[in-house]
VOZA-159504 format. One record per atom (N, C-alpha, C): residue number from 1; residue in one letter; chain; atom name; x, y, z. Coordinates in steps of 0.02 Angstrom, whole numbers, plus 50000, padded with zeros to 5 digits. Layout:
REM VOZA-159504
k; r; c; a; x; y; z
NUM; A; A; CA; X; Y; Z;
...
//
This chain:
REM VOZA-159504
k; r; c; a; x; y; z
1; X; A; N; 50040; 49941; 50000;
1; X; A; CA; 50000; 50000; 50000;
1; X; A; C; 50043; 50063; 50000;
2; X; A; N; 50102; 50070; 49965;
2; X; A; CA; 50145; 50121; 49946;
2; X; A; C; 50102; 50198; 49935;
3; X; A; N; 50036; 50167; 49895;
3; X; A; CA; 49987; 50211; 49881;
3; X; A; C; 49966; 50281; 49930;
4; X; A; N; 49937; 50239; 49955;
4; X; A; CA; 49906; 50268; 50027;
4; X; A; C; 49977; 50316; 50038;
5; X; A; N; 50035; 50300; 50083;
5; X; A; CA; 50097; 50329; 50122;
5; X; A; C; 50101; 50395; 50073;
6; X; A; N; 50109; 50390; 50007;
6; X; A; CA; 50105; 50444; 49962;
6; X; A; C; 50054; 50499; 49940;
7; X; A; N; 49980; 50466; 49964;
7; X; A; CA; 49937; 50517; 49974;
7; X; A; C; 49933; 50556; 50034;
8; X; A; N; 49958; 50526; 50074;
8; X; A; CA; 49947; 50544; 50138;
8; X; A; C; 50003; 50611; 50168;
9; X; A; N; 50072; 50592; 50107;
9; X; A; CA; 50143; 50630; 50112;
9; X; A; C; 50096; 50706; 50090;
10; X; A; N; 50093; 50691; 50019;
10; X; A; CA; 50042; 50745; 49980;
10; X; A; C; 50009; 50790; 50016;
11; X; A; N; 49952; 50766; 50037;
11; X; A; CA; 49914; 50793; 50072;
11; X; A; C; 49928; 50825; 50119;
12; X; A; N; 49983; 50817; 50171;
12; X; A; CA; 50010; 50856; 50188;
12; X; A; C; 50065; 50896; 50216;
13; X; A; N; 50069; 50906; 50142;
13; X; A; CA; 50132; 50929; 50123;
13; X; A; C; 50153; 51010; 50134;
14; X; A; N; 50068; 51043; 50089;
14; X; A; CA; 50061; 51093; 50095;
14; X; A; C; 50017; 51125; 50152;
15; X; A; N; 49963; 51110; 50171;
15; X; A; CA; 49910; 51121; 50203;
15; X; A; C; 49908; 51108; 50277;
16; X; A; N; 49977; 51086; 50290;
16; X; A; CA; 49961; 51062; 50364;
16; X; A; C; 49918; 51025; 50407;
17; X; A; N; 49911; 50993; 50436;
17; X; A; CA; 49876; 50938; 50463;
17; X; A; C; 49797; 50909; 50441;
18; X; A; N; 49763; 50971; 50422;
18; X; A; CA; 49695; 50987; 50413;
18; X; A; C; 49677; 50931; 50357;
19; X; A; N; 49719; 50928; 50289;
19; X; A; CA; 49708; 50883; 50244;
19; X; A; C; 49725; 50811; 50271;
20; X; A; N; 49778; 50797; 50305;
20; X; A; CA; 49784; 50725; 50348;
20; X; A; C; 49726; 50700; 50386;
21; X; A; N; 49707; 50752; 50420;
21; X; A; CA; 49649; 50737; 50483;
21; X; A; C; 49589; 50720; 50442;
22; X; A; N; 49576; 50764; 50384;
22; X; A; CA; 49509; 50751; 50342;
22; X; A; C; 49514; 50679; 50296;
23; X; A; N; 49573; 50657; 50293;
23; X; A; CA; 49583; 50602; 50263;
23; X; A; C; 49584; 50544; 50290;
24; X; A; N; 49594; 50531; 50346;
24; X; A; CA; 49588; 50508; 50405;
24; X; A; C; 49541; 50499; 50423;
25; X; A; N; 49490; 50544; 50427;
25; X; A; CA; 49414; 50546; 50442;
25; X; A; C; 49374; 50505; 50405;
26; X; A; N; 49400; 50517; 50347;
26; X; A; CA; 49358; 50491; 50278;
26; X; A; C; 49367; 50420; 50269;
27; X; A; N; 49417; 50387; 50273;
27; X; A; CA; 49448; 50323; 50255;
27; X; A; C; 49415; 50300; 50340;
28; X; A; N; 49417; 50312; 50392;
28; X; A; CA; 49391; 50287; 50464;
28; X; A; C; 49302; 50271; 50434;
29; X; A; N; 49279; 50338; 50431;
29; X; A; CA; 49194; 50326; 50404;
29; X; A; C; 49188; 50269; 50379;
30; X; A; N; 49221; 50275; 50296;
30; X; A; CA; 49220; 50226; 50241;
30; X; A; C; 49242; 50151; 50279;
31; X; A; N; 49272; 50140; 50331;
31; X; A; CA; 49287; 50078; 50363;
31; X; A; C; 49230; 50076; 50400;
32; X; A; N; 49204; 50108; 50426;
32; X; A; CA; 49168; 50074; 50476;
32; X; A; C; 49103; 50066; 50451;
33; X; A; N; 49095; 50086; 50407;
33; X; A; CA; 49015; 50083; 50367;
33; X; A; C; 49022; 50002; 50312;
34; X; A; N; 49086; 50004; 50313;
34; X; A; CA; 49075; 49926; 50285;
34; X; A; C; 49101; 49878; 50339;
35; X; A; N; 49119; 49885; 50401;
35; X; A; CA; 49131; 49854; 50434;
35; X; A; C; 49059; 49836; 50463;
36; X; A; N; 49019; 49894; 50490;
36; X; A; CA; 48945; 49855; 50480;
36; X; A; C; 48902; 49833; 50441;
37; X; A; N; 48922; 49839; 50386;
37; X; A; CA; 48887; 49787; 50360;
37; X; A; C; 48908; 49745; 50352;
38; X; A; N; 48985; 49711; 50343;
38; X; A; CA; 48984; 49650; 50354;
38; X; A; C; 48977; 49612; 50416;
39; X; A; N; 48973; 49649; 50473;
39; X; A; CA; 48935; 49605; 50536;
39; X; A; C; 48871; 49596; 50533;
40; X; A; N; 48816; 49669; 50503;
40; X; A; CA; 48764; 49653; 50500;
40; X; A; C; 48739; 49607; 50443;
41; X; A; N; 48765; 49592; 50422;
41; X; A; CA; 48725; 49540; 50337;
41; X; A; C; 48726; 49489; 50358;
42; X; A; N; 48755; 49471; 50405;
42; X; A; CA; 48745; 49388; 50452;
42; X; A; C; 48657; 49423; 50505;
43; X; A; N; 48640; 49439; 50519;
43; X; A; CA; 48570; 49433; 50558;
43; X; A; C; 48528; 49462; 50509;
44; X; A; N; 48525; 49463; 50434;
44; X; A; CA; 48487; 49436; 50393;
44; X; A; C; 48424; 49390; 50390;
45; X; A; N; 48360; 49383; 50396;
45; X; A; CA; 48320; 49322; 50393;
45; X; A; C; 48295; 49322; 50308;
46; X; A; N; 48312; 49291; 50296;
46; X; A; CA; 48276; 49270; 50211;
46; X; A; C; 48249; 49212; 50232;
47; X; A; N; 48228; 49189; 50289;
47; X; A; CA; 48162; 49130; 50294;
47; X; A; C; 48189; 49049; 50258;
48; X; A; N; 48256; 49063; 50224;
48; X; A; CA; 48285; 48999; 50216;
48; X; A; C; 48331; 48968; 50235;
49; X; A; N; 48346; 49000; 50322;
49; X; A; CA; 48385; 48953; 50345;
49; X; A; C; 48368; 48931; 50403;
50; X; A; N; 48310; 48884; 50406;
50; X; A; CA; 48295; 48832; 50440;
50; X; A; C; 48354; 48803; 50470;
//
């Protein structure tokens, strides 16, 4: 993930912390919104698992 370390350099490079923290923020959200759903898609009932 070289990727990431280099957006992250970028970002703030110029702007000082503000663009790190907001990036940070964003990528945390974006984790945890699929982190619930993959806990929640298991208490699912589609009535076919008897």
């Amino acid at each position: 993930m070289p990727h990431i370390a280099i957006t992250l350099a970028a970002a703030s490079a110029d702007q000082g912390p503000g663009a790190t923290l907001r990036l940070v923020l964003l990528v945390s959200i974006v984790g945890a919104v699929l982190l619930a759903w993959f806990l929640l898609r298991g208490y699912r009932n589609n009535d076919d698992n008897d």
